[in-house]
C-alpha positions as CSV (number, residue, x, y, z in Angstrom):
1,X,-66.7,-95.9,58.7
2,X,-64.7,-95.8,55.7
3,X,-64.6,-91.8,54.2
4,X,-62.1,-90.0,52.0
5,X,-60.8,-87.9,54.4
6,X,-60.0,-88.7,58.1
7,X,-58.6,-86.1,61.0
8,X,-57.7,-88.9,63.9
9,X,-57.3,-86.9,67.6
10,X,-55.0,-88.8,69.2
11,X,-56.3,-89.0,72.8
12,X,-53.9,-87.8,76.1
13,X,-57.0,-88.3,78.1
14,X,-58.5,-84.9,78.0
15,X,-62.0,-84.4,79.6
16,X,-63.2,-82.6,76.2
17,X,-61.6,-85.0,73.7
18,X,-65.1,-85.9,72.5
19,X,-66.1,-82.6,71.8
20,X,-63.1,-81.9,69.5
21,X,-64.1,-84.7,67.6
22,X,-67.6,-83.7,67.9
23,X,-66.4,-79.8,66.5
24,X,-64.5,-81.4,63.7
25,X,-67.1,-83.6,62.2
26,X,-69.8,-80.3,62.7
27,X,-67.2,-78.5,60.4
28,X,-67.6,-81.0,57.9
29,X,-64.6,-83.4,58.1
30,X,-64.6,-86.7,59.6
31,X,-62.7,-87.3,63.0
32,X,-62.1,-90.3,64.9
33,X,-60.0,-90.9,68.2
34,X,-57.2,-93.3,68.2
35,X,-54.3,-94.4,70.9
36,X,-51.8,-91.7,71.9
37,X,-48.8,-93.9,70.5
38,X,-50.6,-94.9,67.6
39,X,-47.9,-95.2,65.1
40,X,-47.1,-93.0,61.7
41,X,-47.8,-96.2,60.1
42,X,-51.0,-96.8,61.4
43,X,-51.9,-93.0,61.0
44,X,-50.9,-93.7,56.9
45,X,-53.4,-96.1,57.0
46,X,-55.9,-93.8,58.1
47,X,-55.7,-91.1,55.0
48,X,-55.1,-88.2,57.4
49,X,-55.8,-84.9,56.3
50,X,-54.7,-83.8,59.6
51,X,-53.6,-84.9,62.9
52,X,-54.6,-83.0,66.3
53,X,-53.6,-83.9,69.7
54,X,-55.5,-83.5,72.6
55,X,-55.4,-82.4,75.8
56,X,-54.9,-84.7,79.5
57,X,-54.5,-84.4,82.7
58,X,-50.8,-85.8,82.7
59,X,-47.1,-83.4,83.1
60,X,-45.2,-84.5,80.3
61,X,-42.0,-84.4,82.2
62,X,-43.3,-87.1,84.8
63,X,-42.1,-90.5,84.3
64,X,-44.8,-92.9,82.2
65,X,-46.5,-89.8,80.7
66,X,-48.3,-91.0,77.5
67,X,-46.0,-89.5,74.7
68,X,-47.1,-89.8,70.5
69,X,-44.9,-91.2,67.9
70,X,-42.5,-88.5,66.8
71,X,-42.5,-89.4,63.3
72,X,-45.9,-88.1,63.2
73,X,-44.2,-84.5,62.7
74,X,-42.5,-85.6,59.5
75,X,-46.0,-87.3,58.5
76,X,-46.5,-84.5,55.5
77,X,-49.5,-83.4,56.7
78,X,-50.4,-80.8,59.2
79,X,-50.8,-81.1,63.4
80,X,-52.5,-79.4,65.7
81,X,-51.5,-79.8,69.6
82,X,-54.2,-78.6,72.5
83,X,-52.8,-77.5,75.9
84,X,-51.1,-81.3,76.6
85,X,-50.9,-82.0,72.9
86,X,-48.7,-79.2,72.2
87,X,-46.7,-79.6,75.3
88,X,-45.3,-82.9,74.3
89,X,-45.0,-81.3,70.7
90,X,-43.1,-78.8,72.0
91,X,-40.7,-81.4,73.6
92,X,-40.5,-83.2,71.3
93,X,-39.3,-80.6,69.2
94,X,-36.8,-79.3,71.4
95,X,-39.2,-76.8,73.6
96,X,-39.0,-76.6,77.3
97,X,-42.0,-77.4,79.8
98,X,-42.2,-76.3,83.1
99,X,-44.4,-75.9,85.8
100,X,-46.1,-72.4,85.1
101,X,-45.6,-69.8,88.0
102,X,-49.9,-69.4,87.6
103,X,-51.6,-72.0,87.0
104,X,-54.6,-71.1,84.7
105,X,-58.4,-72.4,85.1
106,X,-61.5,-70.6,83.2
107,X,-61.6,-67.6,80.9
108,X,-59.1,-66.0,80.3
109,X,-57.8,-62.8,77.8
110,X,-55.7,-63.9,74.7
111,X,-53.6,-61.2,72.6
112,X,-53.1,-62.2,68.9
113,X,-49.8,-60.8,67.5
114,X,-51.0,-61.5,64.1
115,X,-54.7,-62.8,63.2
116,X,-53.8,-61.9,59.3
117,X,-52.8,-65.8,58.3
118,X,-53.2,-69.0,59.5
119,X,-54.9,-70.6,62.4
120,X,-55.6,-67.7,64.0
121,X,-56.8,-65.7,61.0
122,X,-59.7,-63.3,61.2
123,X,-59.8,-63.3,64.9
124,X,-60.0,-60.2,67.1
125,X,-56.7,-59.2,67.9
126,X,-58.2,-59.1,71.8
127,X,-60.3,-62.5,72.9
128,X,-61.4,-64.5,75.7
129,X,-60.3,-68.2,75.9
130,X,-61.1,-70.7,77.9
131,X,-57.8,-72.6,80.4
132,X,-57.0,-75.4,82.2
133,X,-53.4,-76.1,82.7
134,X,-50.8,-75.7,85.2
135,X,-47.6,-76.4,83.1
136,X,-46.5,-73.8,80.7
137,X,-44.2,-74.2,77.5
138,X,-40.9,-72.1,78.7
139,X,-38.4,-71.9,76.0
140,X,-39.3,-72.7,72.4
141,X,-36.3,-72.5,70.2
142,X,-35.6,-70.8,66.9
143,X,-37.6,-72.9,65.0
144,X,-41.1,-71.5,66.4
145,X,-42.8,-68.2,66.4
146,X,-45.1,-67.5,68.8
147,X,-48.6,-66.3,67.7
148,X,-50.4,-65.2,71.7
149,X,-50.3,-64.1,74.6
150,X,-52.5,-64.4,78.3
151,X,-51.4,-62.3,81.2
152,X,-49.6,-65.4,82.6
153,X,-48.8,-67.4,79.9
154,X,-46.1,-66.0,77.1
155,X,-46.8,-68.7,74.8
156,X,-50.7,-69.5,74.3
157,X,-50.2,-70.2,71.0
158,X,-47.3,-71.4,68.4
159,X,-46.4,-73.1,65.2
160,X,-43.1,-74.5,63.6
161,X,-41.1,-72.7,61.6
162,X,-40.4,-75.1,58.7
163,X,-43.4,-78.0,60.0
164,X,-46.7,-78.2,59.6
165,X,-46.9,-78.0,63.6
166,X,-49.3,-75.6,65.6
167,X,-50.0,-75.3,69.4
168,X,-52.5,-73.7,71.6
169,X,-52.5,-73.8,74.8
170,X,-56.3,-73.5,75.8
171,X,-59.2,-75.4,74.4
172,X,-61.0,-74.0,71.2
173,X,-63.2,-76.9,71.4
174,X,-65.2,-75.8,74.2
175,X,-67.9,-72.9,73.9
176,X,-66.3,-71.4,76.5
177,X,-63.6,-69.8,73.8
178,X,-65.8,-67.7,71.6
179,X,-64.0,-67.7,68.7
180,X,-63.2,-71.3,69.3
181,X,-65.0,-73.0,66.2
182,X,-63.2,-70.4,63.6
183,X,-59.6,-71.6,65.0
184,X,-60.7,-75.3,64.2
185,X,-62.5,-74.1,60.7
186,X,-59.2,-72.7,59.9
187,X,-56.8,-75.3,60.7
188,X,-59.3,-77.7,58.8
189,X,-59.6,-75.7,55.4
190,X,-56.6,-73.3,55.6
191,X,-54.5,-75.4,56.8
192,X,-55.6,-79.2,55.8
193,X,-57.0,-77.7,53.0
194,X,-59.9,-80.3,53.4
195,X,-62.6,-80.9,51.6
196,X,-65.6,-81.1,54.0
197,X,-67.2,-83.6,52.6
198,X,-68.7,-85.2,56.0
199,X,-72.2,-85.1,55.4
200,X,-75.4,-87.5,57.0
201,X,-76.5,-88.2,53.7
202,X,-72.4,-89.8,52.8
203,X,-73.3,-91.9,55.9
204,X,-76.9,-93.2,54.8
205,X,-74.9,-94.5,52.1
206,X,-71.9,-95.8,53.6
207,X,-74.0,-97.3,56.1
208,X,-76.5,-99.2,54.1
209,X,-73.3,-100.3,51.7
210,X,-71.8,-101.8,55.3
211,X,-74.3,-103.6,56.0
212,X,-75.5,-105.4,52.6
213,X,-72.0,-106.3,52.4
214,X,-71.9,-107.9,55.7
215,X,-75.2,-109.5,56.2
216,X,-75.0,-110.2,52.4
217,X,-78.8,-112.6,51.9
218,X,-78.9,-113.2,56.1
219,X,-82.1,-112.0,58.4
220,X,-81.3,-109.4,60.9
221,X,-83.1,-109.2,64.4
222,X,-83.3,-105.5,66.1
223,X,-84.3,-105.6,69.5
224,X,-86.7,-102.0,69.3
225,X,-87.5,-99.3,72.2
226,X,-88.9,-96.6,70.8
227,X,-86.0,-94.4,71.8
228,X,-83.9,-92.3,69.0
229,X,-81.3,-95.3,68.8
230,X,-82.8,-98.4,68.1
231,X,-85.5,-96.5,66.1
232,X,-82.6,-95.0,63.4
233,X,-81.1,-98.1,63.5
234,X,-84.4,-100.0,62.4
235,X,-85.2,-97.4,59.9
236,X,-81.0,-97.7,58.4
237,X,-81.8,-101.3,58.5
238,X,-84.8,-101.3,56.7
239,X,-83.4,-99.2,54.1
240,X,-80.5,-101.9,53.8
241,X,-82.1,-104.7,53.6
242,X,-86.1,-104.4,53.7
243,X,-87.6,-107.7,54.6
244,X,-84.3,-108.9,55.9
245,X,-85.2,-107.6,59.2
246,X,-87.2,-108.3,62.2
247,X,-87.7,-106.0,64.9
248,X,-88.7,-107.0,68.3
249,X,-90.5,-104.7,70.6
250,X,-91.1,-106.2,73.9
251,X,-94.1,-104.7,76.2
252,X,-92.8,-105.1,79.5
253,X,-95.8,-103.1,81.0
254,X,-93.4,-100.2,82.1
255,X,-93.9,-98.1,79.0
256,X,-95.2,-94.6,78.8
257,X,-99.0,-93.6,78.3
258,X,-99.2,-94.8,74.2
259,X,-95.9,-96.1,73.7
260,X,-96.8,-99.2,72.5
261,X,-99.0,-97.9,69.7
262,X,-96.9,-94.9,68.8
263,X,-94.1,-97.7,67.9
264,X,-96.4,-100.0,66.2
265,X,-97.9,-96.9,64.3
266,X,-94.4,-96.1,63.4
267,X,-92.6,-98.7,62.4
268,X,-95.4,-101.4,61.2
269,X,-97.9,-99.0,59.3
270,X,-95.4,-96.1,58.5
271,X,-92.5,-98.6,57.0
272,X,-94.2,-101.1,56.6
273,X,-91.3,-103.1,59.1
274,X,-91.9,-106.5,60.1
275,X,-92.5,-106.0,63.6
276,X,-93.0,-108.7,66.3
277,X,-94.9,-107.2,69.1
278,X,-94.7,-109.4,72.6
279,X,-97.3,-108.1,75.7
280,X,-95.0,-109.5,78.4
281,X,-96.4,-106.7,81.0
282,X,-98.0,-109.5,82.8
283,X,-94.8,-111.3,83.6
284,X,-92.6,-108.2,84.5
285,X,-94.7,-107.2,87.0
286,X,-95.8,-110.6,88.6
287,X,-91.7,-110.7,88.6
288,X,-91.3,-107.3,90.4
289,X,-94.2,-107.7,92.9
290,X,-93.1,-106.8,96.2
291,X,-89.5,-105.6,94.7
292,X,-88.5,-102.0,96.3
293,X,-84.5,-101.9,96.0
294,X,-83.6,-100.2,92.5
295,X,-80.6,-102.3,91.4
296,X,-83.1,-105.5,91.9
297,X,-85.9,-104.3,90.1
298,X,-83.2,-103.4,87.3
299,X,-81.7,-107.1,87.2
300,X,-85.0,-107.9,87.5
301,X,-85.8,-106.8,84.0
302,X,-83.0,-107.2,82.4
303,X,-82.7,-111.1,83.1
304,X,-86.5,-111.4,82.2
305,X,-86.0,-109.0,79.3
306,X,-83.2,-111.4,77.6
307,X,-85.5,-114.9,78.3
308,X,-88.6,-113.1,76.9
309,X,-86.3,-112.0,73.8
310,X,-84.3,-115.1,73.4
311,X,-87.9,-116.8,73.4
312,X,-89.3,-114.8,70.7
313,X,-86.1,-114.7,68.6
314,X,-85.6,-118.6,68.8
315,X,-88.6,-118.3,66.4
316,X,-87.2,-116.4,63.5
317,X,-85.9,-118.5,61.0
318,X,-82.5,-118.1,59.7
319,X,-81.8,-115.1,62.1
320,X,-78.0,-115.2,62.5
321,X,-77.3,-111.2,63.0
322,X,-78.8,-108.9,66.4
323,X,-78.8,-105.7,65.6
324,X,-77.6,-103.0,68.4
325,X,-77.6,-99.2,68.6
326,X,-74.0,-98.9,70.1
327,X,-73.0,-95.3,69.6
328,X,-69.6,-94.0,69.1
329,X,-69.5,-92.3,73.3
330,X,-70.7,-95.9,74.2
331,X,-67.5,-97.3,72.5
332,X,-64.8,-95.0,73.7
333,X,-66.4,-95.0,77.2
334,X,-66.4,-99.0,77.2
335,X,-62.4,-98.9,76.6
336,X,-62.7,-100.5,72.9
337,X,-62.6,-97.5,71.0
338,X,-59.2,-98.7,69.0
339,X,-59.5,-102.4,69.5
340,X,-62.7,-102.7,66.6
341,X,-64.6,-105.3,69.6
342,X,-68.1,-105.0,70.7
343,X,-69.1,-102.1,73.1
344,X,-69.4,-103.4,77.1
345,X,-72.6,-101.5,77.2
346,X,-74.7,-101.5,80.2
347,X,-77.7,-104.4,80.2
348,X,-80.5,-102.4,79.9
349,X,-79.2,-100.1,77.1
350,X,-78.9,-103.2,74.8
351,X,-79.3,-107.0,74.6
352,X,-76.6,-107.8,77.1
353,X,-75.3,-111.1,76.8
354,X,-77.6,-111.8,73.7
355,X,-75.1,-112.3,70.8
356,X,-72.8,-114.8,72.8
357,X,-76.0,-117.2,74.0
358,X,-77.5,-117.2,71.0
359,X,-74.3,-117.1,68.8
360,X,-75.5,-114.3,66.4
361,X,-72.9,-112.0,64.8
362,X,-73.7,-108.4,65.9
363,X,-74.5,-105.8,63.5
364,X,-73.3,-102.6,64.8
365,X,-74.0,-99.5,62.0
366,X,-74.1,-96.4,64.3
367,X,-71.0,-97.2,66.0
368,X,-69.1,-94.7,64.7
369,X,-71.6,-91.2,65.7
370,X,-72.4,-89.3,68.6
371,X,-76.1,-88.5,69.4
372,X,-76.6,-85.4,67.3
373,X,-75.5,-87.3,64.3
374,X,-77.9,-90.2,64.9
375,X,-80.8,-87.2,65.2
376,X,-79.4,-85.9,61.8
377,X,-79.5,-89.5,60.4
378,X,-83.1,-89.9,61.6
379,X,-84.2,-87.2,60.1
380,X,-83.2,-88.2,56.2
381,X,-84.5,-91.5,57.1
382,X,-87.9,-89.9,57.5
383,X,-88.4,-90.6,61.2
384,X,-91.0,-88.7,62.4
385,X,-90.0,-85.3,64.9
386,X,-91.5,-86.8,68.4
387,X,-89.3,-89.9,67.5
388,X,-85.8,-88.3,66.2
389,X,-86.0,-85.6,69.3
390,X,-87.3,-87.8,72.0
391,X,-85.6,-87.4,75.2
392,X,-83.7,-90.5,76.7
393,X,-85.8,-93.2,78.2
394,X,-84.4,-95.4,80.6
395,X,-84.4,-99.3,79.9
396,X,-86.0,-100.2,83.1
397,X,-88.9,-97.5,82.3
398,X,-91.4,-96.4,84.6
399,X,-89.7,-98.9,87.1
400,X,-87.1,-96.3,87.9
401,X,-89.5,-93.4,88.1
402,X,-92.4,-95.4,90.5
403,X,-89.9,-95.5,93.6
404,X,-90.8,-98.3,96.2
405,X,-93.1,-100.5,95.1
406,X,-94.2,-101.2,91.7
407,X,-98.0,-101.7,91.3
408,X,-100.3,-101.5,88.4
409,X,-102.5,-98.3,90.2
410,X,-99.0,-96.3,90.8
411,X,-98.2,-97.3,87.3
412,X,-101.2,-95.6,85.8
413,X,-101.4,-92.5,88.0
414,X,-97.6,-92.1,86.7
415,X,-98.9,-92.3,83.1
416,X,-101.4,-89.7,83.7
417,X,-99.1,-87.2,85.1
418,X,-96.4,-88.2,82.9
419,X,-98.4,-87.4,80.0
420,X,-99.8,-84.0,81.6
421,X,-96.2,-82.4,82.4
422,X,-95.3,-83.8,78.7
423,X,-98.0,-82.0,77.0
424,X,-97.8,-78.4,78.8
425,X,-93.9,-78.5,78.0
426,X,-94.4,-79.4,74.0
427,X,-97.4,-76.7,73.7
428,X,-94.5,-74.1,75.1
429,X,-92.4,-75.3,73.0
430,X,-89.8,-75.7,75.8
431,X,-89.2,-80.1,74.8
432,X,-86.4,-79.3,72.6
433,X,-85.3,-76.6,74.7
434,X,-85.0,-79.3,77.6
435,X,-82.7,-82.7,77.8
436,X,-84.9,-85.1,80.1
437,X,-88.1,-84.3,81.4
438,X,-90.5,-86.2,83.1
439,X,-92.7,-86.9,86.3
440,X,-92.3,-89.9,89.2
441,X,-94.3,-90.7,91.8
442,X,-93.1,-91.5,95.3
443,X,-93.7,-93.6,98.3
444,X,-95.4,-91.6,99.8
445,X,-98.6,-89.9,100.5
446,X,-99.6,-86.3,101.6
447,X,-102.6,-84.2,102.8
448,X,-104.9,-82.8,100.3
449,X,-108.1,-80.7,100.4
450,X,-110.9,-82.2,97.2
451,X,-113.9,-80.2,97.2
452,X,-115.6,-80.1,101.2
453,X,-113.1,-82.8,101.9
454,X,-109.7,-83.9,103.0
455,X,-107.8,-86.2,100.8
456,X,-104.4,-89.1,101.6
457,X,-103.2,-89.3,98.0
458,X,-99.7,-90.0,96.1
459,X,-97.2,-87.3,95.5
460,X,-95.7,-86.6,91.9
461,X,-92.3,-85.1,91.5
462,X,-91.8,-83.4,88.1
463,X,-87.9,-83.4,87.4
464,X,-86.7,-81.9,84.1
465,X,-82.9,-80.7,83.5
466,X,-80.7,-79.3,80.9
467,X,-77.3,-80.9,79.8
468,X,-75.2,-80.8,76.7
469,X,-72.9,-84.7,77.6
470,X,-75.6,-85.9,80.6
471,X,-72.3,-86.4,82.3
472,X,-73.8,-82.9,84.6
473,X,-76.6,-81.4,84.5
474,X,-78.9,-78.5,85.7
475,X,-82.2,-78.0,86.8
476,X,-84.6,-76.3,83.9
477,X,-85.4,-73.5,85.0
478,X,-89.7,-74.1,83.9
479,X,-91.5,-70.7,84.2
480,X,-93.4,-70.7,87.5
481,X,-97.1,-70.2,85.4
482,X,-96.0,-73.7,83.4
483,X,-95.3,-75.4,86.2
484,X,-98.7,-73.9,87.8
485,X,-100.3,-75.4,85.1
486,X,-98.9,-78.8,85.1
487,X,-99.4,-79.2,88.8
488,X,-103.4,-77.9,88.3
489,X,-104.0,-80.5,85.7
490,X,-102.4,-83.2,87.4
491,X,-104.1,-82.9,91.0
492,X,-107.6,-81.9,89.3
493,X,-106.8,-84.5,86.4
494,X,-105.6,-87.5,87.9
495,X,-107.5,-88.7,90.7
496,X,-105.4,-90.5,93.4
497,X,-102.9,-87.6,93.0
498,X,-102.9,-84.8,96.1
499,X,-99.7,-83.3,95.2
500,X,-96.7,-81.9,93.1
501,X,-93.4,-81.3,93.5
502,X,-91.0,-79.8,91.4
503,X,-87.4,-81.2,91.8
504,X,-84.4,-78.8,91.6
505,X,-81.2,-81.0,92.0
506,X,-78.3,-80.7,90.0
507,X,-76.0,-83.6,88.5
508,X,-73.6,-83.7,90.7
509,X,-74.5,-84.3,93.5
510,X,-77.8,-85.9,92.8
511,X,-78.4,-88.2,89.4
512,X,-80.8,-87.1,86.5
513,X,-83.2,-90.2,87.6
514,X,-84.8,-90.5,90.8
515,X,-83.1,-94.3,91.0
């Protein structure tokens, strides 16, 4: 994404890298992450307002630690090392670093000697950061000053005398540091002096620029979902290059209760997007008959999602682009974050193997932003709310949330419910206040009593959790009268249903989907 003003984090391998980058673009300044020994040249290149280096889980005095460029200090423009980043600064620039006789993990009390200038300007003289090293910075020199204090660690903070170089040793980037995003505002404008001049609506047109410019008068196909990705990218597209695009939305008969028209309503009516819709249901769940092992049912759909696809866009004249919503976590996760190649993304997130069979060049517009910036894009597109603040979907569907057996009268009764825990969790206005939620229905049945009778009907597990990266998560913690509610409705509701469950696993040790 080409912008006036860059801050590249060179990454040590720090657990929380993303979120610096993610607290740096929220400020308003564009940040990417690039190699560790990315050199000053490639940095020039770059337009750096700033550089900052992160944390990692390395000692920098142990042979084949990852170590910058030092030239990057005499770059001209200002650095900012976190915990392992200004370790090796410091060592670089003649510090000392040691094993620390305490090691520090979690919060932990900072003294300012002076919050009057600088990076630590306008914070409480007292604070609570947030730690997770075991080596300390020993001896710094005459050419630092030390700006804080912990109880165990003398130097928590520094910056060069005569450089634009400062160090902290904890981690502003997490909310665990309270006053962490005013330390990263103040480097970027105090110190950078940048503009802040990130902003969605820059993107929109950066974007669409991108793409007329490299599809120039060719015809773009976007495989659609109906999840927040694929839908911005259609709308970006669309806005690029109107009837240039084709979107294909493939019914595999795994969708949610309305999915299908919710998308056509959307994309065909609203934006008037030519949109190819194939009812392949019958197909997918001939294929899956009989099919209880999750991984299978997963390659089931996946190889029968790329035929039915390849089949439909073998009819699109002059197609020569595929269109994918690879997102900027999806790039640096895949190992290709600084090598400008196409994301190894997992089959049922995208098109898989698509480009290479059908020799189309892929067009890749959301590459460069994390989730919340897709939502933001969404929303000056005009995307509708229930589509911009969906919660993820998987690409197998309902397939991973009917364990055992797929079969059309499971499928429905999961609908049902589905719909019913969806519809008492948006009229309490808990959705956004959620990450995933959602019902499956298991293998089993269960003892019920209908009216002067016994019943032998399925079992519905309700699962919804709360997570921030979806790397962990936690169990939402539902009021008990909601989930009354839901689980009323559904046994009452849905008949074939005799019972509700209410899943309280956290991720670790269990998964946020039931396969």
């Amino acid at each position: 994404m080409n912008t006036q003003q860059t801050v590249p984090i060179l990454d040590f391998g720090s657990q929380y890298v993303q979120l610096i980058a993610r607290r740096v673009r929220e400020a308003g300044v564009y940040s990417l992450l690039v190699r560790p020994d990315i050199s000053v040249e490639e940095l020039r290149k770059l337009s750096p307002v700033g550089v900052i280096l992160s944390g990692g889980p390395s000692s920098v005095y142990d042979a084949g630690a990852p170590r910058c460029d030092p030239k990057i200090f005499d770059l001209g423009v200002p650095v900012l090392g976190i915990c392992y980043g200004m370790q090796i600064a410091a060592q670089i620039l003649g510090g000392d670093v040691r094993p620390g006789e305490a090691r520090e993990y979690g919060r932990t009390r900072l003294h300012i000697a002076d919050n009057s200038r600088d990076l630590l300007a306008g914070l409480p003289q007292e604070t609570t950061v947030w730690m997770s090293h075991g080596d300390q910075v020993k001896a710094l020199g005459p050419d630092f000053l030390p700006l804080a204090s912990t109880p165990t660690c003398p130097l928590a903070a520094m910056r060069h005398v005569s450089k634009p170089f400062f160090g902290v040793q904890f981690h502003p980037e997490v909310t665990h540091t309270p006053h962490g995003r005013e330390i990263i505002d103040n480097f970027l404008y105090k110190i950078c002096h940048a503009a802040g001049t990130w902003q969605m609506g820059s993107v929109i047109e950066q974007s669409v620029a991108a793409v007329r410019r490299q599809v120039g008068d060719g015809h773009v196909i976007c495989g659609l979902s109906g999840g927040v990705d694929s839908s911005v990218l259609a709308a970006l597209l669309h806005k690029a290059i109107g009837n240039q695009l084709t979107c294909i939305f493939v019914d595999n008969g795994l969708l949610r209760k309305n999915e299908r028209q919710t998308v056509e309503s959307t994309f065909r009516d609203h934006f008037n997007i030519d949109l190819r819709v194939i009812d392949a249901s019958t197909q997918f769940l001939t294929a899956l008959r009989g099919v209880t092992e999750p991984q299978e049912k997963r390659k089931i759909i996946g190889k029968l999602f790329i035929d039915v696809f390849k089949s439909q866009a073998a009819s699109i004249q002059d197609a020569r682009f595929l269109a994918q919503g690879t997102l900027y976590p999806d790039v640096i996760e895949s190992g290709h974050s600084h090598a400008g190649t196409a994301a190894n993304i997992k089959l049922h997130h995208n098109v898989g193997g698509l480009p290479a069979e059908l020799g189309f060049e892929l067009v890749e517009p959301l590459r460069d932003l994390f989730k919340d910036e897709v939502r933001k894009l969404g929303e000056l597109l005009g995307l509708p709310a229930h589509i911009v603040w969906r919660h993820p979907f998987p690409g197998p569907g309902l397939a991973v949330r009917c364990i055992g057996e797929i079969t059309t009268e499971k499928l429905e009764l999961l609908r049902e419910a589905d719909e019913i825990f969806l519809e008492e969790i948006i009229a309490e206005n808990l959705y956004r206040n959620t990450a995933q939620t959602f019902a499956a229905i298991l293998p089993i049945r269960a003892v019920g009593v209908m009216g002067d009778g016994r019943s032998y009907h399925h079992v519905i597990a309700l699962r919804s959790v709360d997570t921030s990266d979806f790397m962990t998560a936690d169990w939402s913690r539902i009021p008990y009268d909601v989930l009354a509610r839901v689980s009323n409705r559904i046994v009452n509701e849905v008949r074939g249903i005799s019972r509700v469950v209410y899943d309280i696993t956290s991720k670790p040790p269990g998964t946020i989907e039931w396969e």
